[in-house]
Structures are given as structure tokens and as C-alpha cells.
N, C-alpha and C positions, 0 to 999 in steps of 0.2 A: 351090567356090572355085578360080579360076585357080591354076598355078601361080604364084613370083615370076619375071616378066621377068627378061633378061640383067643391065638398068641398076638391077634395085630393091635396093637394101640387103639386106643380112640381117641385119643387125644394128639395131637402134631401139634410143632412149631411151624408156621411159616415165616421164613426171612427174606427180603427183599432186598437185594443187593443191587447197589451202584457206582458203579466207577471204584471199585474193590470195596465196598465200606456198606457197611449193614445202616439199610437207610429206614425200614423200620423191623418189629419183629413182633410178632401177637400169636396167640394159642387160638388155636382153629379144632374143630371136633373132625375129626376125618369120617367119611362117610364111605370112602372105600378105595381101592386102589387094585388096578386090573393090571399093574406091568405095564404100561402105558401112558394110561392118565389117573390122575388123582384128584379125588373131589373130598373138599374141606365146606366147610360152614363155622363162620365169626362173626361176630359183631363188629360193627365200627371199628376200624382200631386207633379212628384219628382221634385226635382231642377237641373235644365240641362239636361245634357244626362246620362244616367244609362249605361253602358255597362258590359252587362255579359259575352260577348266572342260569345255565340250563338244567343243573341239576344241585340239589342239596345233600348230601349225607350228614348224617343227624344221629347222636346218640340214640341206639334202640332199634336205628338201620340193622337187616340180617344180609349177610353176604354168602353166598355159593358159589364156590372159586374152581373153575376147573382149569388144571395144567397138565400138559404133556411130556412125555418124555422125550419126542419126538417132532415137536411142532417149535415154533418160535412164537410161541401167543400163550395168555391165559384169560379166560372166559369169566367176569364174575358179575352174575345176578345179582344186582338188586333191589333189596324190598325192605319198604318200610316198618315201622312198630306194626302196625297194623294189619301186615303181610301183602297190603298193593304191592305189587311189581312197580317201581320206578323207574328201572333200563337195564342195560348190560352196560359195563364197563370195562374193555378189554384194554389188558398191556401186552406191548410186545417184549416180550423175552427170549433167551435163551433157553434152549429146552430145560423143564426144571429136574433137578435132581434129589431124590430123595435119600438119606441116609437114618437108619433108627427112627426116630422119633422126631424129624426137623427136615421140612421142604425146603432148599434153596432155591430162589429166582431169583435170575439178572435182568435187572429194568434196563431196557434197548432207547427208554425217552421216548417213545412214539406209543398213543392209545388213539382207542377206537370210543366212542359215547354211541349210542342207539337208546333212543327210548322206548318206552314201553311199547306207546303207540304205532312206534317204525317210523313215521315223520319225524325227527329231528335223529340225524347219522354226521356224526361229526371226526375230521381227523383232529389228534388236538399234538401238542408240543413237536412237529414239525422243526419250529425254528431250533430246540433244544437239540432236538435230534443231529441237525445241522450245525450245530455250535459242538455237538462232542467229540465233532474228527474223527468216528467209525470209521466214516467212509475212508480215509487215509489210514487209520492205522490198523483197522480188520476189515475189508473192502467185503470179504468174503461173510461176515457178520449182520454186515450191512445190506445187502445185497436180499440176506435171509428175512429180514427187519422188515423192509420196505415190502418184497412180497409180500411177508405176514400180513401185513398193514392192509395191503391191497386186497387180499385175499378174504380179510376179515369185514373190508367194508361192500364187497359183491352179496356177498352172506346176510350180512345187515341191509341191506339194501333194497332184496328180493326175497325175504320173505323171514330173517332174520336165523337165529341159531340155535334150535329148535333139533333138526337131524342132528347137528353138531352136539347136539350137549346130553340126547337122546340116552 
């Protein structure tokens, strides 16, 4: 990946969108952007600690977010205060679209968890996914979702996402 140009920002907005409505939004340091994908780095952007059971995010957490322009997934790393790698935590989305100084993605409901180790690969909000009638009202949306899904847990699975994030 290119360096950023003299004129590119360094700084971006990421917003994550659901069901038409901005479900969160936090400033992320953009680290480059090739016409393709774009790779940001933020901290936490939740408030406190998040605990899922198999993983924690925690104030001080660093994240490295990669999206495509092209793909229906984003890839984000990560890693504790302390810079251990804790996993990848992927969403499925709509390809993200960049404008000026602000990434949009559209959360599809459906993520991927891979831990560090590669022992623990988990699908997660399934049922959400199921519950938001994609499949009825963008079939074609849906169709793209579930690959991604599938697609992302072969990768994590057998050796993780490593080429992918290269």
C-alpha cells in the first residue's frame, strides 16, 4: 500500500451504519488508502469495557480496521494497551464508501471473532441477521453477507488473515 499523499488527510471519520441510522461514529488515524481498501487505526470507540465472554475490549484497546471497496467484510485487529494481539474482529458489510474525510459502512448484523491463537473462530449474531429480513427485502444483499461470512471463516480457520490484510 502507497504511502498517504501530501494533500490526503490523516485523520478520517469512521461511521457505521444500521438500518439507515448512524449506530456509532469515532475518528480513526487513516494509515492509507489504495482505491480499494482503506486501513484506519482507533482506539476503543465503545464506552468502558465490552465484554463478550470470549473476548474483552477495554479502554486503551488499539484497533486496525481494514475495508474495502469491493468486498462485503471489514477486517479489524485487535490489540491490547500493551500491544498483545487479542483477535480479529470482522463485520460483514456493504462495501465501504469513502467521501472527503469520513468512511461509511453498513453493518449486514453478521461478524466473524478469530482469536489470536486461531483456536476460538466463532460466527456471532446469526439470529440478528435472521431477524432483519435482508433475506426478503435485498435477497441479492444477503446472498453477498453470508458468502462474506463463509468466506471470512475458511480464512480464519486455515491459517487466518495474514495474506488478506498483507
Amino acid at each position: 500500500m502507497s504511502a498517504n499523499s501530501a494533500e490526503e488527510p490523516t485523520g478520517l471519520t469512521v461511521r457505521l451504519v444500521k438500518g439507515g441510522r448512524t449506530k456509532i461514529r469515532y475518528p480513526a488515524e487513516l494509515l492509507g488508502d489504495d482505491g480499494i481498501r482503506v486501513v484506519v487505526r482507533a482506539p476503543w470507540a465503545g464506552s468502558g469495557t465490552r465484554d463478550f465472554g470470549f473476548v474483552r475490549f477495554e479502554p486503551g484497546d488499539v484497533f486496525t480496521e481494514y475495508y474495502w471497496r469491493d468486498r462485503w467484510y471489514a477486517v479489524k485487529e485487535v490489540r491490547a494497551a500493551d500491544g498483545r494481539v487479542k483477535g480479529w474482529y470482522c463485520d460483514i458489510t456493504r462495501p465501504a464508501v469513502r467521501t472527503g474525510a469520513e468512511l461509511v459502512v453498513e453493518d449486514l448484523d453478521l461478524d466473524l471473532w478469530r482469536s489470536a491463537d486461531g483456536r476460538d473462530v466463532r460466527r456471532l449474531d446469526e439470529d440478528e441477521f435472521a431477524a432483519s429480513g435482508l433475506t426478503r427485502t435485498d435477497p441479492v444483499a444477503a446472498a453477498h453477507a453470508v458468502a462474506a461470512l463463509d468466506a471470512l471463516e475458511r480464512l480464519a480457520r486455515t491459517g487466518g488473515f495474514g495474506e488478506l490484510l498483507a
